[in-house]
C-alpha positions in Angstrom: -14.1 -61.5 -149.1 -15.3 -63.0 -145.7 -12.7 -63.4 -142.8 -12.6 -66.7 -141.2 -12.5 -67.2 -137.6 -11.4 -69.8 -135.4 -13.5 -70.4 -132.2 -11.9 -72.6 -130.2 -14.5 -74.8 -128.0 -13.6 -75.2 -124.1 -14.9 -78.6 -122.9 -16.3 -77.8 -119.4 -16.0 -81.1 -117.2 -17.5 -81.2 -113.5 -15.7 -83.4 -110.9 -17.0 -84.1 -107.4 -14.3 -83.4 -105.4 -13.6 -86.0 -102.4 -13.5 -84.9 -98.8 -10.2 -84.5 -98.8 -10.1 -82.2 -101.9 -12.8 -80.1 -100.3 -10.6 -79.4 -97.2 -7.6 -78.7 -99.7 -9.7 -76.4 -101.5 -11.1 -74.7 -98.5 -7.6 -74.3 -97.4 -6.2 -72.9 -100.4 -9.2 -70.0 -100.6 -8.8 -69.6 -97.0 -4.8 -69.0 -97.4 -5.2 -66.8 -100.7 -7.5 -64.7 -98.4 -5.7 -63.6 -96.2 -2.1 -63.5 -97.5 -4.2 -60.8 -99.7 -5.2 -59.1 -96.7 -2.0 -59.2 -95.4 -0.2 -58.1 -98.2 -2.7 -55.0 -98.5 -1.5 -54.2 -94.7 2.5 -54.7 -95.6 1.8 -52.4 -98.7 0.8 -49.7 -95.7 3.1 -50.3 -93.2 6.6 -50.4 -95.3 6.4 -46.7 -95.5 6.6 -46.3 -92.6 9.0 -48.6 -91.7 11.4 -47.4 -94.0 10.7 -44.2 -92.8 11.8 -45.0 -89.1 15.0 -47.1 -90.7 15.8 -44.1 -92.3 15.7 -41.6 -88.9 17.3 -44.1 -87.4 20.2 -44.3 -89.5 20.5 -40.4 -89.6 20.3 -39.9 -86.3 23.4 -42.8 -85.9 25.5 -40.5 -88.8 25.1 -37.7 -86.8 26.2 -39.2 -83.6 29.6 -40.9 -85.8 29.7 -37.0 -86.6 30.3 -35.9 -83.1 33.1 -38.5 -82.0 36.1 -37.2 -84.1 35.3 -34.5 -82.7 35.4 -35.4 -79.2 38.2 -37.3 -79.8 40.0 -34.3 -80.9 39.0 -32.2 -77.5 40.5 -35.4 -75.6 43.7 -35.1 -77.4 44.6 -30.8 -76.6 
C-alpha cells in the first residue's frame, strides 16, 4: 500500500519595495542588530551585577547587626 503525501506549494511573490520601505527595512535589520548585540552584553553583565547587589545587601545586614547592639552599650 503506498502512502500519500501532501506537498503543499509556497507561492514566492517579489515586491519592489518603495524608498520608504527600504529605509523601514534598513531600520528594522539595523535595530535587530544591535538589540542582539546588546542583549549578548546584558546576558554578561547581570552576573555581575547581581553579584554586587548581593554584597551590597550583606554588607547593609551586617551593619543592621551591629546597631542593637550599640544601642544596648548606650543604654548601661
Amino acid at each position: 500500500m503506498a502512502n500519500k503525501e501532501t506537498v503543499k506549494k509556497e507561492k514566492v511573490v517579489e515586491v519592489e519595495l518603495t524608498p520608504e520601505q527600504q529605509n523601514f527595512q534598513a531600520h528594522i535589520q539595523s535595530l535587530t542588530t544591535k538589540i542582539s548585540q546588546h542583549q549578548f552584553e546584558i546576558d554578561e553583565l547581570m552576573p555581575s551585577l547581581n553579584m554586587y547587589k548581593q554584597a551590597l545587601t550583606e554588607s547593609m545586614k551586617s551593619q543592621v547587626d551591629e546597631i542593637p547592639e550599640e544601642k544596648n552599650n548606650d543604654n548601661n
